[in-house]
C-alpha positions as CSV (number, residue, x, y, z in Angstrom):
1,X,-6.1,28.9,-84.8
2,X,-4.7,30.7,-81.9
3,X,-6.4,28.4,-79.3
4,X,-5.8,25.5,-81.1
5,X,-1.5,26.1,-80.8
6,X,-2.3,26.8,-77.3
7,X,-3.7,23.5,-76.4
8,X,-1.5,21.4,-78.4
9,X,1.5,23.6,-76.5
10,X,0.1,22.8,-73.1
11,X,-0.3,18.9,-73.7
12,X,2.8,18.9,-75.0
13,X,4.2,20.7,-71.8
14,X,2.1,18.2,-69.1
15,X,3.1,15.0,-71.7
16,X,6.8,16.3,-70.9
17,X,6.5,16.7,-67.8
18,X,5.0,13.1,-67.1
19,X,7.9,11.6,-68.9
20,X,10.1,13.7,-66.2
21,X,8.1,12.7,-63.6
22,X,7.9,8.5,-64.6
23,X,12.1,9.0,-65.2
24,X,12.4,9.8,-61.4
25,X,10.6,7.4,-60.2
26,X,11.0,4.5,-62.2
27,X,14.5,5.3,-63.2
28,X,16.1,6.5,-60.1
29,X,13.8,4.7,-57.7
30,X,12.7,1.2,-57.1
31,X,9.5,2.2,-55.0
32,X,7.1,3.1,-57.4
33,X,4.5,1.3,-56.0
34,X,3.2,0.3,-51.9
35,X,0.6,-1.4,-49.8
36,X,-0.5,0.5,-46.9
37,X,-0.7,-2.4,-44.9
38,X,2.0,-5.4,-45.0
39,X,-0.4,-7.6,-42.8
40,X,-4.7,-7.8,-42.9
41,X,-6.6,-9.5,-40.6
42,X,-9.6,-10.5,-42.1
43,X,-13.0,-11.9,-41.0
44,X,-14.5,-14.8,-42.3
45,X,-17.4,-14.3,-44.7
46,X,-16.7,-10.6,-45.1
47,X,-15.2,-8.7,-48.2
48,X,-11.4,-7.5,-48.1
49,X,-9.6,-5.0,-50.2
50,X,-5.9,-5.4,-50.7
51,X,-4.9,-1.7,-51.0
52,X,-2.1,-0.6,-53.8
53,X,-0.8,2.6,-54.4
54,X,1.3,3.9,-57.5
55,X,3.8,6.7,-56.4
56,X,3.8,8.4,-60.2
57,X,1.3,9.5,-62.5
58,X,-0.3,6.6,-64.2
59,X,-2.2,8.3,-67.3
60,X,-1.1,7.5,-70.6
61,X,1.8,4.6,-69.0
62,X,1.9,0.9,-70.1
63,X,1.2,-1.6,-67.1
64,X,1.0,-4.7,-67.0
65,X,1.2,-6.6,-63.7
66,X,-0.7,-9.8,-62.0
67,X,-1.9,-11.2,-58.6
68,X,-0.7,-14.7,-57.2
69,X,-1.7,-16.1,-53.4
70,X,0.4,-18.5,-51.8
71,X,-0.1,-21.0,-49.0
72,X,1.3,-24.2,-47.8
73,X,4.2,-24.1,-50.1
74,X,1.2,-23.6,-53.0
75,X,1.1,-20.5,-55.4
76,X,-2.0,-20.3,-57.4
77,X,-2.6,-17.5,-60.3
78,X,-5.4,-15.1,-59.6
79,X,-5.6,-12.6,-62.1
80,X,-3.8,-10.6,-64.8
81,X,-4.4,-6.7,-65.5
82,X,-3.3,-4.5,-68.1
83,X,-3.9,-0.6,-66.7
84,X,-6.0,-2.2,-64.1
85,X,-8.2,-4.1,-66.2
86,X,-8.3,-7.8,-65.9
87,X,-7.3,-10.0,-68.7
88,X,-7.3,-13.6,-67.3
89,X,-8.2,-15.5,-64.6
90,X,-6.8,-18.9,-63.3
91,X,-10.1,-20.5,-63.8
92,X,-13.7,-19.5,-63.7
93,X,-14.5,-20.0,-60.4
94,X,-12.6,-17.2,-59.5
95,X,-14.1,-14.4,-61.8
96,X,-16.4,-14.2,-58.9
97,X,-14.3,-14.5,-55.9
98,X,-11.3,-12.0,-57.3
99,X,-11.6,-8.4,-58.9
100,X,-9.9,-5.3,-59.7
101,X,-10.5,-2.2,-57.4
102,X,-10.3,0.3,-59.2
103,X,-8.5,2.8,-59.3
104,X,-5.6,1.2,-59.3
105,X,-4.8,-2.5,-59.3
106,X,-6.0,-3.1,-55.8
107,X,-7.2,-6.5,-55.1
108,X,-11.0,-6.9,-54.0
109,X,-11.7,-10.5,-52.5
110,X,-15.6,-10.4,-52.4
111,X,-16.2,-13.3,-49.5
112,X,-13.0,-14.5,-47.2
113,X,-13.1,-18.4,-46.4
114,X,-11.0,-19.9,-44.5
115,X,-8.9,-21.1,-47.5
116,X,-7.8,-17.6,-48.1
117,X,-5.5,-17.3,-45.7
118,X,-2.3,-17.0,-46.9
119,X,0.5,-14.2,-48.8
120,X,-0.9,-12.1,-51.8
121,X,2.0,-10.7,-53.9
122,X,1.3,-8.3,-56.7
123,X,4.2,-8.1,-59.7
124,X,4.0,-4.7,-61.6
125,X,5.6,-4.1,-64.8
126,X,6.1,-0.5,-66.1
127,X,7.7,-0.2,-69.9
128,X,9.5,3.0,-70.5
129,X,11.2,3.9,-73.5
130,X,12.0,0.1,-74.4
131,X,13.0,-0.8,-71.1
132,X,10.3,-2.8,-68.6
133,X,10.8,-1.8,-65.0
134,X,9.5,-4.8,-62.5
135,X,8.3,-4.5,-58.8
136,X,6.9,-6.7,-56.3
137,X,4.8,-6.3,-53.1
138,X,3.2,-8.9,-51.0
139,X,0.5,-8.5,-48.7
140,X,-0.3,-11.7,-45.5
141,X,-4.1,-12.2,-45.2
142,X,-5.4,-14.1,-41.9
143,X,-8.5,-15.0,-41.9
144,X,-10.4,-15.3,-38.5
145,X,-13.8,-16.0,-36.9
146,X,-14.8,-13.6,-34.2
147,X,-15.1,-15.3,-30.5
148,X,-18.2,-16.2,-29.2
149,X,-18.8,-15.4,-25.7
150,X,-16.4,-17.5,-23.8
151,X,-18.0,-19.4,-20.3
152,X,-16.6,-20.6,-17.5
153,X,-16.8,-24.0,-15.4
154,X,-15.4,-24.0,-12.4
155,X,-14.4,-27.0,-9.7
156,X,-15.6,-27.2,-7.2
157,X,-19.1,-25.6,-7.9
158,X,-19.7,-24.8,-4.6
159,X,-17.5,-22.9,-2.2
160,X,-13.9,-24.4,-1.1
161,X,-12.6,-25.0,2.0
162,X,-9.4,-22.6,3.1
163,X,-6.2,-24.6,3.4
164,X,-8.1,-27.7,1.7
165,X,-9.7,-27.8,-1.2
166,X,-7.7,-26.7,-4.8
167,X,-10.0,-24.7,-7.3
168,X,-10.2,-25.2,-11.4
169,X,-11.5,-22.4,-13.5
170,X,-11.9,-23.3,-17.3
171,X,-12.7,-20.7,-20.0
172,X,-14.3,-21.9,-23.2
173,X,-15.9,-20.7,-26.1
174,X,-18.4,-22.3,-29.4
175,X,-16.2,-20.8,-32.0
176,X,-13.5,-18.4,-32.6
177,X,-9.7,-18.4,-34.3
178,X,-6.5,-17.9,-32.9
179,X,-8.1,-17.5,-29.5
180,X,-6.0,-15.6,-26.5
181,X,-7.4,-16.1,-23.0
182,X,-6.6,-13.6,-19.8
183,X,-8.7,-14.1,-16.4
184,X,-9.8,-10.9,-14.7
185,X,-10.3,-10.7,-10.8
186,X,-12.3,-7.5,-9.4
187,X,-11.6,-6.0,-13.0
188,X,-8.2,-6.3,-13.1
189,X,-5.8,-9.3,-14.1
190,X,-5.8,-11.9,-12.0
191,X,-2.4,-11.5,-9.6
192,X,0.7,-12.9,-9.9
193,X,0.9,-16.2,-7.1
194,X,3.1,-18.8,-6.5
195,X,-0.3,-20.9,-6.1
196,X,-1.8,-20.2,-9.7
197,X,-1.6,-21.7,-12.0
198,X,-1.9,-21.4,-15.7
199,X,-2.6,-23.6,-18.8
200,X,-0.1,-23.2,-21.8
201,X,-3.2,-21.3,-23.8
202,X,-4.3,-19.6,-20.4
203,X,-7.7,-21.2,-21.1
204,X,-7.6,-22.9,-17.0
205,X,-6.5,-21.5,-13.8
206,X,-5.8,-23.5,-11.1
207,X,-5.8,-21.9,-7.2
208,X,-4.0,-24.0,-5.0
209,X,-5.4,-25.0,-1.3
210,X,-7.6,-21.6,-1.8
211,X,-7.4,-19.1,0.7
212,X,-9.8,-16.3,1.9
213,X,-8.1,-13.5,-0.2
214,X,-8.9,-15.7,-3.4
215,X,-12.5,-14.8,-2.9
216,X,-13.8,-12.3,-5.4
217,X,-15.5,-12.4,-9.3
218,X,-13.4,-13.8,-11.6
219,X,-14.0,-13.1,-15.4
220,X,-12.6,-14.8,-18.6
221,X,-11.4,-12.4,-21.4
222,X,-11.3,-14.2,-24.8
223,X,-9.6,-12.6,-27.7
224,X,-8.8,-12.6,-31.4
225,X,-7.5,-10.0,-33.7
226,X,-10.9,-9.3,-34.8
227,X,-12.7,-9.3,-31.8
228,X,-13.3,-9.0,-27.7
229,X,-15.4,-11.3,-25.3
230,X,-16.1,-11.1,-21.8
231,X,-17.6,-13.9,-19.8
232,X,-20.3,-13.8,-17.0
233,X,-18.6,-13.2,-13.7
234,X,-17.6,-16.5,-11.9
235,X,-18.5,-15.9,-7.8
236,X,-16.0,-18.0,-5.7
237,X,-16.8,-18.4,-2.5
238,X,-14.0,-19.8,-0.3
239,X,-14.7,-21.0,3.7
240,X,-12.4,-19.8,6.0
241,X,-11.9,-18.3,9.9
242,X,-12.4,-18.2,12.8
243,X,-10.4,-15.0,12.8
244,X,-9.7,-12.0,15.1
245,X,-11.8,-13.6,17.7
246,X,-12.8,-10.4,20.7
247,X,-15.9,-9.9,23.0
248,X,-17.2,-6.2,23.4
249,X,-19.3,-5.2,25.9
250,X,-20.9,-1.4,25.9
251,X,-21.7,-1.4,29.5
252,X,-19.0,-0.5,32.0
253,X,-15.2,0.3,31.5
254,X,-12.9,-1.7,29.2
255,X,-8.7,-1.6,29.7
256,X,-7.4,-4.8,27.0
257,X,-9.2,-8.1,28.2
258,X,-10.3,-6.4,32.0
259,X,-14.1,-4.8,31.8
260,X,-14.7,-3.0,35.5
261,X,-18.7,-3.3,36.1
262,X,-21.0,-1.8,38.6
263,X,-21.9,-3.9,41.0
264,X,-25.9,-4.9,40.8
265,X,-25.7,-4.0,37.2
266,X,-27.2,-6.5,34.0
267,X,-23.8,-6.7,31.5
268,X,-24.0,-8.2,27.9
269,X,-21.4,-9.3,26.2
270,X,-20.8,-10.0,22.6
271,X,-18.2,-12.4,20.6
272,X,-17.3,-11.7,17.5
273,X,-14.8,-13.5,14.7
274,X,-14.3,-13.7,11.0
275,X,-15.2,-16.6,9.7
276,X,-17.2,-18.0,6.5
277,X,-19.8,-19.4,7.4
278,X,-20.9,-18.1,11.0
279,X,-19.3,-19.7,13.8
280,X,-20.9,-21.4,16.8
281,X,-20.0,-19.8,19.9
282,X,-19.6,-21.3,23.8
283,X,-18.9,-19.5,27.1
284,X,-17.3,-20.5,29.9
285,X,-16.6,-19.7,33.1
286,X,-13.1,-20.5,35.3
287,X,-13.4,-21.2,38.6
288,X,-10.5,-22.6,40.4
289,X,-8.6,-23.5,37.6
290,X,-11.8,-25.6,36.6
291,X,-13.9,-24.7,33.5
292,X,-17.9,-24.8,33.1
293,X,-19.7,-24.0,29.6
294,X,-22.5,-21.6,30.7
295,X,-24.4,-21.0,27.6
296,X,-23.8,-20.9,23.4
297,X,-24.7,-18.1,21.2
298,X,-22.7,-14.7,20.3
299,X,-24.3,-13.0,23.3
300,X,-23.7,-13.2,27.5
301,X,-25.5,-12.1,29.9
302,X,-24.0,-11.5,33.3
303,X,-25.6,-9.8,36.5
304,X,-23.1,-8.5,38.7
305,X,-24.7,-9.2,41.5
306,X,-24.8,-12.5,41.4
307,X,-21.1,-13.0,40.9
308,X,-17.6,-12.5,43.1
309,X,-15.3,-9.4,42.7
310,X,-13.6,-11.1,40.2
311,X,-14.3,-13.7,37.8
312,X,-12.8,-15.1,34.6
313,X,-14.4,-16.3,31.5
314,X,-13.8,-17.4,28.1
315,X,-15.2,-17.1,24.7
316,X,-15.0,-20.2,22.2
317,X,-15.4,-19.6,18.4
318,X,-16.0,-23.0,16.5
319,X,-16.2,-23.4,12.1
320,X,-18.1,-26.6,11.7
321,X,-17.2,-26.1,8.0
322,X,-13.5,-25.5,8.4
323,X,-13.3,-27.5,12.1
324,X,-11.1,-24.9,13.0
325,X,-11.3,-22.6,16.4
326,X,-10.0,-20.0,18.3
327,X,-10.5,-18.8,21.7
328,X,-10.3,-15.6,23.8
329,X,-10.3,-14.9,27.7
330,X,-11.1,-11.7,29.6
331,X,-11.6,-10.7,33.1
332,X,-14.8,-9.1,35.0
333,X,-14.1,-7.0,37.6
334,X,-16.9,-5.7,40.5
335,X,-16.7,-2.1,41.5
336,X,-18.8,1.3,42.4
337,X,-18.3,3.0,39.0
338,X,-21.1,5.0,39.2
339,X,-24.3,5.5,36.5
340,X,-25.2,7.0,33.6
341,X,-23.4,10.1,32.9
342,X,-21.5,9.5,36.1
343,X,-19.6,6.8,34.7
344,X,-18.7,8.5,31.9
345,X,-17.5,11.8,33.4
346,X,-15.3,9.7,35.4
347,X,-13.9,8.0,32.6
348,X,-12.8,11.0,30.4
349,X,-11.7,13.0,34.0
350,X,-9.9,9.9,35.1
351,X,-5.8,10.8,36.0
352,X,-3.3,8.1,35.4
353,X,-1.9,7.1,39.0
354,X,1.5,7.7,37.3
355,X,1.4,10.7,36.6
356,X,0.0,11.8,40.2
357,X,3.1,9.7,41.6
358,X,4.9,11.8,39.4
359,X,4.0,15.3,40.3
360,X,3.9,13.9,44.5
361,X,7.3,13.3,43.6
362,X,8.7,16.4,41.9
363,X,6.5,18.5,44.7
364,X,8.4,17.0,47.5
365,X,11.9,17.2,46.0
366,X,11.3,21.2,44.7
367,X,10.6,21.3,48.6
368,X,13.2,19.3,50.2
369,X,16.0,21.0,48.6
370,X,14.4,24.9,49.1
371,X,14.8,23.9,52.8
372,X,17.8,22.2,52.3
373,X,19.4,25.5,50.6
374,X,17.7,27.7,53.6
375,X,18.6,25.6,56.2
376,X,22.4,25.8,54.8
377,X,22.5,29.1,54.4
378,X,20.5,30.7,57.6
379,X,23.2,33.2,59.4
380,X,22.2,32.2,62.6
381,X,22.5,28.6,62.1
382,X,26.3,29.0,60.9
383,X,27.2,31.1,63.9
384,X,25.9,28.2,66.7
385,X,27.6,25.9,64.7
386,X,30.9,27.7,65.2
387,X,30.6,28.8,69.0
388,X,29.4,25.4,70.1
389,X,32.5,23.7,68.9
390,X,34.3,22.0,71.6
391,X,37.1,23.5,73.3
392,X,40.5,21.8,71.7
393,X,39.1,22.0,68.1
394,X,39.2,25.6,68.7
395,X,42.4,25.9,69.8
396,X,44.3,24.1,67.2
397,X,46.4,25.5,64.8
398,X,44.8,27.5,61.7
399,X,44.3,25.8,58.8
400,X,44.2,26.7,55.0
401,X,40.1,26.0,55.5
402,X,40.7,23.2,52.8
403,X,40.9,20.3,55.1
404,X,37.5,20.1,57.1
405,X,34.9,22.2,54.5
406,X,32.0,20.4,55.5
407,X,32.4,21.5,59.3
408,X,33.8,25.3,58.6
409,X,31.5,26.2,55.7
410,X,32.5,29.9,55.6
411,X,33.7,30.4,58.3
412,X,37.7,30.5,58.2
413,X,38.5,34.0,60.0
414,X,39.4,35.0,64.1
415,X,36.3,37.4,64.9
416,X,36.5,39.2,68.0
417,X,33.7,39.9,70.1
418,X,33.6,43.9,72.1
419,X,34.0,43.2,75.6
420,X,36.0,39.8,75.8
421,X,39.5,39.3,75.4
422,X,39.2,35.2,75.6
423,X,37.9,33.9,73.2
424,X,37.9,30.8,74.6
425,X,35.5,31.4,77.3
426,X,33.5,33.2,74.7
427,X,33.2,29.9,72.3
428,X,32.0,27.7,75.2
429,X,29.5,29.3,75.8
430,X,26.4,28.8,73.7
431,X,25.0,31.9,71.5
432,X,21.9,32.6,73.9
433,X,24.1,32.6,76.9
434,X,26.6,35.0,74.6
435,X,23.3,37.1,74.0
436,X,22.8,37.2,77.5
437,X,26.4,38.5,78.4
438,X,27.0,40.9,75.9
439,X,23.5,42.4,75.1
440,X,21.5,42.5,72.4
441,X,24.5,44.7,69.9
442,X,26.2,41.3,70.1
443,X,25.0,39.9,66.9
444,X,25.2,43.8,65.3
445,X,28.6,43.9,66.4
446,X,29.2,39.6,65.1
447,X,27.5,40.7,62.0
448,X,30.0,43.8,61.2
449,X,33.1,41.9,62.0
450,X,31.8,38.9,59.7
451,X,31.2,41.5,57.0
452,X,33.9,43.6,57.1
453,X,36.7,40.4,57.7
454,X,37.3,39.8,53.7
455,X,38.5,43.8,54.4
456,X,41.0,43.0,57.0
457,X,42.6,39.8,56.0
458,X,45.3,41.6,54.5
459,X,46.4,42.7,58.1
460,X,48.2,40.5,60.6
461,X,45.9,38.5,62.8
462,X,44.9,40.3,66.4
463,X,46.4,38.5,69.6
């Protein structure tokens, strides 16, 4: 007996508890029940499940609730369920099309066609202590056929010309729904450029007077929301050039357009441009301000020997494709360069002649002005200068030594030589005849009075 109270106490207790639990959440809340998904995209001839959820406990409740599908304006009964068992269908046909999932009242459509596309709503009905509590969700259903491989058709089939020809790349594929197309170029999206163009449905790209940057693999990308394609990679070739037209040479020395060759020595040149397809090449010689083809082909051959000092040419690129044509001229130049190794050793050692100009040049003015300085300042030099001045421009009047510094450098004082009381007769005469006179303690005696005058100038001048 004991057990038996028990259990009827605890049903009791969960039965109450349930009742609690449907109160919040049918009569405080509205959102009893939810889809997990507002929109499906279906795919044709497959199975869908329209998911439902009830947010309260569902065991010993009252439901009642229906399915309807609407499209074009059209709403069509598909079933009714009483705690997610069916009760009536709109017809027979759809007994097997439409079914409960259990287990809840989920929606199972067993094969999608294309007529099932369209909103599913879902009306619930919950009756709780005499009142009925109503809800409705709705679910949109698309219904798509996955893309087939998409391929591509392009104009012209064979390679355009640069500057001429306008290029058409359609994208198309067998079947597929709600199809979006993007164009790929070297595995990324095709640029943004004023000369493509796009359809409406980006199903063709136009290229505009096609260039040689437009060459490359170009790949359609077709796309549904059930599925991904990629075309084959479309190769368009676009002819272009001449460009960048030089001539190389690996024998002799090169500076721009000049090549310096030895003189006896077998020289080949080679031309060279960018172009699609190959250009045809011609050389010519200038002579005289006349011009001669010498030979056609990428490749000249010239023996030094057999030509002047100096001699001009020209290389001629032609694109019999694009009729376009470029042209380059250089210069050959006869010398004694040397051989082998020789050459080379004299290449890398070679000194600009500017810079030896340059370092002549600082050499001799470092020079110049060391003997400028020592020619200035030699004793002997000042003292000449000073006893071989003529007679009356020792005699005039002293000066501040301001007004004729570049003849009196220094020398501003009276000196007075040992053994001579005129100076005058002293200052005619030239310093070897003065060497002569006085002996050789002239200059000591010269030097001592020129060194010690700064001493004396604060004493009155000697008469």
């Amino acid at each position: 007996m004991g057990w038996d109270v028990f259990m009827d106490l605890f049903h009791s207790t969960v039965y109450f508890l349930l009742c609690e639990t449907l109160v919040v959440f049918i009569g405080t809340s509205s959102a009893f029940i939810k889809v997990p998904l507002s929109v499906i995209h279906g795919i044709k001839g497959e199975p869908l499940v329209l998911l439902v959820e009830y947010t309260f406990p569902t065991e010993g409740q009252n439901i009642q609730g229906n399915w309807q599908m609407r499209r074009a304006n059209n709403t069509m009964h598909l079933v009714t369920f009483r705690d997610s068992l069916p009760i009536h269908d709109m017809a027979m046909e759809s007994i097997n099309k439409f079914s409960l999932h259990p287990p809840n009242a989920s929606l199972l459509i067993n094969k999608l066609e294309d007529s099932d596309d369209g909103e599913y709503t879902i009306q619930v009905n919950v009756k709780y202590k005499g009142s009925i509590k109503t809800q409705n969700k709705t679910i949109r259903v698309t219904v798509n056929v996955p893309v087939s491989k998409p391929a591509v058709h392009m104009e012209p089939a064979s390679a355009a010309v640069e500057d001429v020809d306008n290029v058409t790349m359609t994208c198309s594929v067998e079947y597929g729904t709600r199809v979006v197309y993007q164009w790929l170029l070297g595995g990324s999206l095709v640029p943004a450029n004023p000369r493509y163009t796009f359809s409406v449905d980006h199903r063709k790209l136009v290229i505009s007077l096609a260039k040689k940057g437009d060459i490359g693999k170009y790949i359609c990308v077709a796309s549904n929301l059930v599925s991904k394609m990629w075309s084959e990679p479309t190769q368009l070739n676009v002819f272009y050039g001449p460009y960048h037209l030089k001539v190389n040479s690996d024998t002799g020395l090169q500076t721009r357009q000049v090549f310096t060759v030895n003189a006896g020595e077998t020289v080949l040149f080679h031309c060279s441009a960018d172009s699609n397809p190959p250009n045809t090449y011609a050389w010519i010689h200038k002579v005289n301000n006349m011009t001669k083809e010498i030979m056609t082909g990428p490749h000249f051959v010239v023996n030094s020997g057999e030509i002047t000092l100096t001699n001009e040419y020209m290389c001629c690129a032609y694109n019999n494709v694009t009729k376009k044509q470029d042209e380059t001229q250089f210069t050959v130049i006869v010398a004694n360069l040397g051989n082998g190794k020789e050459k080379l050793a004299q290449k890398a050692s070679s000194v600009s002649p500017l810079a030896v100009i340059t370092t002549i040049s600082v050499i001799t003015i470092v020079f110049m002005l060391f003997v400028f300085l020592w020619l200035r300042c030699h004793p002997k030099k000042v003292i000449k200068q000073m006893y071989t001045r003529p007679l009356m421009e020792q005699k005039r009047p002293h000066l501040s030594g301001h007004e004729d510094a570049t003849d009196d450098f220094g020398i501003y004082e009276f000196i007075a030589i040992p053994g001579t009381s005129e100076p005058t007769r002293v200052s005619n005469r030239s310093l070897s005849d003065l060497d002569s006179v006085h002996g050789p303690n002239s200059h000591t005696t010269i030097y001592e009075v020129i060194r010690h005058v700064p001493e004396a100038s604060s004493t009155a001048p000697v008469k």
